[in-house]
FIDOMI-753904 format. One record per residue: x negated, y, z of N, C-alpha, C in turn. Coordinates in steps of 0.1 Angstrom, whole numbers, plus 5000, padded with zeros to 4 digits. Layout:
<nodes>
XYZXYZXYZ
...
</nodes>
This chain:
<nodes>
884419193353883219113350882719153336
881519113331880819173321881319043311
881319083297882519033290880718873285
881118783283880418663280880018673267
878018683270877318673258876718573258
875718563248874418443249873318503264
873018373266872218393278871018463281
870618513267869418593264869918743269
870418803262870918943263872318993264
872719063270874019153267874519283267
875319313258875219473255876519573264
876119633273877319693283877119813284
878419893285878420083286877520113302
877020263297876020313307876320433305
876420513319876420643312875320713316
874620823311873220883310873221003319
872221083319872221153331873221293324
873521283315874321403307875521423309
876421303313877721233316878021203303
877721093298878221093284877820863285
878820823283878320673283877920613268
877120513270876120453258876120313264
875720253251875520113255874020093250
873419993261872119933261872619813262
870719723261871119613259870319573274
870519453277869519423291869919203291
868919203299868419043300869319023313
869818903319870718833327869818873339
868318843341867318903353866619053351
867319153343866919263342867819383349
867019453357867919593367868119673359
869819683351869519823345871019923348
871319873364872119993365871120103373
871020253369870220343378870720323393
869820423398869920423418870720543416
872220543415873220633414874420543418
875520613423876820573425877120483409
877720393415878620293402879520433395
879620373383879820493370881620443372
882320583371883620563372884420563359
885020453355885820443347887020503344
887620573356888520623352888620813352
887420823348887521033344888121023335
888921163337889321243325889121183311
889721243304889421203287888521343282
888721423291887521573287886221503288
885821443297884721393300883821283288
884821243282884421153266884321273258
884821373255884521463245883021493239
883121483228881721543226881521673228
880321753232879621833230880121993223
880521953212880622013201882622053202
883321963207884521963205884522073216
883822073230884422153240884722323239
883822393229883922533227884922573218
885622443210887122443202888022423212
888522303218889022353231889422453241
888122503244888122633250888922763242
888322723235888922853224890522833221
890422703223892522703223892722753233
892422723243892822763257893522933257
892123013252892123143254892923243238
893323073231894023213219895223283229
896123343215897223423222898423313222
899323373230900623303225901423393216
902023303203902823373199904123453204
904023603199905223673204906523603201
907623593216908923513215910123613210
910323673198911323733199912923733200
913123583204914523563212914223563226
913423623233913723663245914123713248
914423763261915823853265915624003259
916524093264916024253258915024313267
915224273283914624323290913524323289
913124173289911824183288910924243274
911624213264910624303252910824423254
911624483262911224653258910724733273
910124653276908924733287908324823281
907824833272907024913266908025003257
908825013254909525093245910125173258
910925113270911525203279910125303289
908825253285908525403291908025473282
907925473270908325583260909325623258
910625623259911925683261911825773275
911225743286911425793297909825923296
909125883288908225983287908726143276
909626043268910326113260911526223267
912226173273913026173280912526313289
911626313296910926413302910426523299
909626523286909226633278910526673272
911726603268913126733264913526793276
913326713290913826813297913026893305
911726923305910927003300911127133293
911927103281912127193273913627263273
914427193277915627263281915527343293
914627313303914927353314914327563313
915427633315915527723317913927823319
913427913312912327943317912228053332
911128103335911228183346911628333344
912328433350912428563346911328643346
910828733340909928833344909928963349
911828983350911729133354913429103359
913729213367915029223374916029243364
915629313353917029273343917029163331
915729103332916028943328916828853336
916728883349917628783357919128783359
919128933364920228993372921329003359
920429113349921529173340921829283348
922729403339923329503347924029483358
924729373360925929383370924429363386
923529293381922529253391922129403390
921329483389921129603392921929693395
923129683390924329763394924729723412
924129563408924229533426922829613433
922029603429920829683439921529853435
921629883428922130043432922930043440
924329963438925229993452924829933464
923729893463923229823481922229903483
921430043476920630103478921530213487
922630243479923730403485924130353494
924330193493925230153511923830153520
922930103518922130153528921930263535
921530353522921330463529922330543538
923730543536924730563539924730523557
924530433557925030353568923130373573
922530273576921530223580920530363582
920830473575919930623573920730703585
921830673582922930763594922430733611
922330573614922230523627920530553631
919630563626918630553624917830713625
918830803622918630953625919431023634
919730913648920630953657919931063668
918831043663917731173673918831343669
919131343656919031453655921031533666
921631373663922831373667922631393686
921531313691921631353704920931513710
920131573702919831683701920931793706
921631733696922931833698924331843705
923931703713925231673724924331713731
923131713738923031763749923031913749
923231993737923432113742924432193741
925532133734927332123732927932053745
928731943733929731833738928731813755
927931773753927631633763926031683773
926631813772925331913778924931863792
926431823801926231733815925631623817
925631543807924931453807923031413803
922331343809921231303806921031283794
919731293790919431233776919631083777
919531023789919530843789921130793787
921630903792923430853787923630853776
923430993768923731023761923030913748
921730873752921330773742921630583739
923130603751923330483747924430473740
924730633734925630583720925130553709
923830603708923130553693922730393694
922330383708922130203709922730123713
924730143715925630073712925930033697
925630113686926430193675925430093666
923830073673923130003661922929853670
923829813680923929663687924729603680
926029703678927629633671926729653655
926229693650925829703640925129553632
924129543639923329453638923429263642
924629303658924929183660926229113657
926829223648928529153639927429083624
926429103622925629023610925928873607
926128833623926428653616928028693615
928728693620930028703621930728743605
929628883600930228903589929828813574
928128813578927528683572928628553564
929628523578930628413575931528443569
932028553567932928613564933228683545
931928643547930628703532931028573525
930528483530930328343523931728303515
933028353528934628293526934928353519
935128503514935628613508934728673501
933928713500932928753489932628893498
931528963490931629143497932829233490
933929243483934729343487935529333492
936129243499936729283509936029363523
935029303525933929373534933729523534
933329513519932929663514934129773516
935029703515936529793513937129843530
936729743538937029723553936329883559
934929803559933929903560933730063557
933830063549934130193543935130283551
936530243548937530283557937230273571
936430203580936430193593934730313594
934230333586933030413586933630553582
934430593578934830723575935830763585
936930663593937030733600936430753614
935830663614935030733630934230823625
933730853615933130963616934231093617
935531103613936331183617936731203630
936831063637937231083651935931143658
934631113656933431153662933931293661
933831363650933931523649935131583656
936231503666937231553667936831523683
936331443686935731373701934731513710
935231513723935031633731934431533747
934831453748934731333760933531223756
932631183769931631073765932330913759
933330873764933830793763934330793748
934730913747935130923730934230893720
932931003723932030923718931430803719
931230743727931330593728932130513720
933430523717934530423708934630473697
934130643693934430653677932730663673
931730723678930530713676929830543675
930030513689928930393689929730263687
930630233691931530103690932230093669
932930213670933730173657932430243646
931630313648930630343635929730233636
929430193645928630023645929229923632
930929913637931529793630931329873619
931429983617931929963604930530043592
929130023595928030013590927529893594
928329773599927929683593928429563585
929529613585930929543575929729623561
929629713557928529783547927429733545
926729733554924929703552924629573550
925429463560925629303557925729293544
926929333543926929293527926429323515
925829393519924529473504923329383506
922729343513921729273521922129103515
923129033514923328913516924028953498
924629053491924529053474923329033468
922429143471921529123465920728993468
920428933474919628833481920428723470
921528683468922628573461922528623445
922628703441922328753433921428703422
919828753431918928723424917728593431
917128513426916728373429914928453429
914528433417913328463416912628583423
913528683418912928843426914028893437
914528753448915228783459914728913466
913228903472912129013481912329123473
912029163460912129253456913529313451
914429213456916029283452916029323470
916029243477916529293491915329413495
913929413490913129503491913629673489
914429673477915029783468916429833478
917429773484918029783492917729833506
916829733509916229843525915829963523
915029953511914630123511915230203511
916430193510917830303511918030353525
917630223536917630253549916730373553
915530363549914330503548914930583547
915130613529915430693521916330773528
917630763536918730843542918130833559
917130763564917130843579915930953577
915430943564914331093560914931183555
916131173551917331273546918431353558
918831233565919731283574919131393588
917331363588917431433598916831593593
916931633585916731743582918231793576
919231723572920631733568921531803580
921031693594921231713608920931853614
919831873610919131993619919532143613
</nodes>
């Protein structure tokens, strides 16, 4: 109820079209609530603020908070741990090893010393099987004159089957024991068939000391020159096993004029 004045006039809160309440005065038979909803008493206390206070206010709202520096570690060094980790990256950047530019930056001697001896084993071996033309030439007009040229040429394509398909076998063998034992095996099983070859008068002979045991033992050799060099060198692998095969060339353009 409106608090008890003289019967002439009384003075009661109103609020304006601004939201802001005032007091007027009005007569006992005078209309002076507007044609709006009854005014609510109970808003906010923002809503009494003046004008002038609300962009101070606001402005608290949006200052900063002071930095907590008994907070945990984690949290304050967000920022410090990805500068360590950016740090962190550019040293090892710098440590890390640069790239070779040439086969005796990488290798060293003992790495070229491995491509020369995988160049002579090639040739050796891989030049020999490879210039078997000049070997069948001459069985059919000696040793092995009775026989066809189609017989006779399945000792060069025994000799480069055992050759080629003992590769995984020796491959494994590479990995467990390194190449000298290989190379040492080899050798000795490559020199003597080539003695028994020169002593062999029968097809069959040539078969077991030509094509079966000079197979094994050019590829107990060539495997393992092929699979040094390659382990050897990382960067200029192609160009190390590159330098090795050409040994294969180099001795079947040698042997057959050696042959003849």
């Amino acid at each position: 109820m409106w608090p008890s004045v003289s019967p002439i006039q009384f003075r009661g809160p109103h609020m304006n079209s601004r939201g802001f309440f005032t007091e007027i005065t009005r007569t006992p038979h005078q209309s002076t609530m507007p044609e709006t909803a009854p005014c609510n008493f109970t808003t906010s206390l923002d809503s009494h603020q003046d004008p002038e206070s609300k962009p101070a206010s606001l402005l608290g709202q949006l200052a900063p908070v002071p930095y907590d520096y008994t907070s945990p570690l984690g949290s304050r060094q967000d920022l410090e741990s990805k500068d360590s980790s950016v740090v962190a990256w550019a040293e090892a950047d710098q440590d890390r090893p640069s790239i070779p530019t040439s086969l005796w930056a990488e290798g060293g001697f003992l790495g070229c010393l491995t491509l020369f001896g995988g160049f002579l084993g090639s040739f050796a071996t891989m030049g020999q099987v490879s210039s078997f033309g000049t070997y069948q030439a001459w069985y059919a007009e000696h040793q092995l004159s009775s026989y066809t040229p189609s017989e006779i040429s399945w000792i060069g394509g025994l000799q480069l089957w055992v050759m080629m398909f003992s590769g995984g076998l020796i491959g494994r063998l590479f990995d467990a024991y390194g190449p000298t034992p290989l190379l040492a095996s080899g050798t000795l099983i490559y020199t003597f068939s080539l003695m028994m070859t020169s002593l062999a008068t029968r097809y069959y002979q040539f078969m077991i000391a030509q094509g079966f045991l000079l197979g094994l033992g050019a590829g107990l050799v060539y495997n393992p020159c092929i699979a040094a060099s390659t382990s050897r060198f990382r960067h200029f692998a192609g160009t190390s096993s590159g330098i090795v095969l050409g040994g294969s060339g180099a001795g079947g353009v040698t042997g057959c004029p050696v042959g003849t």
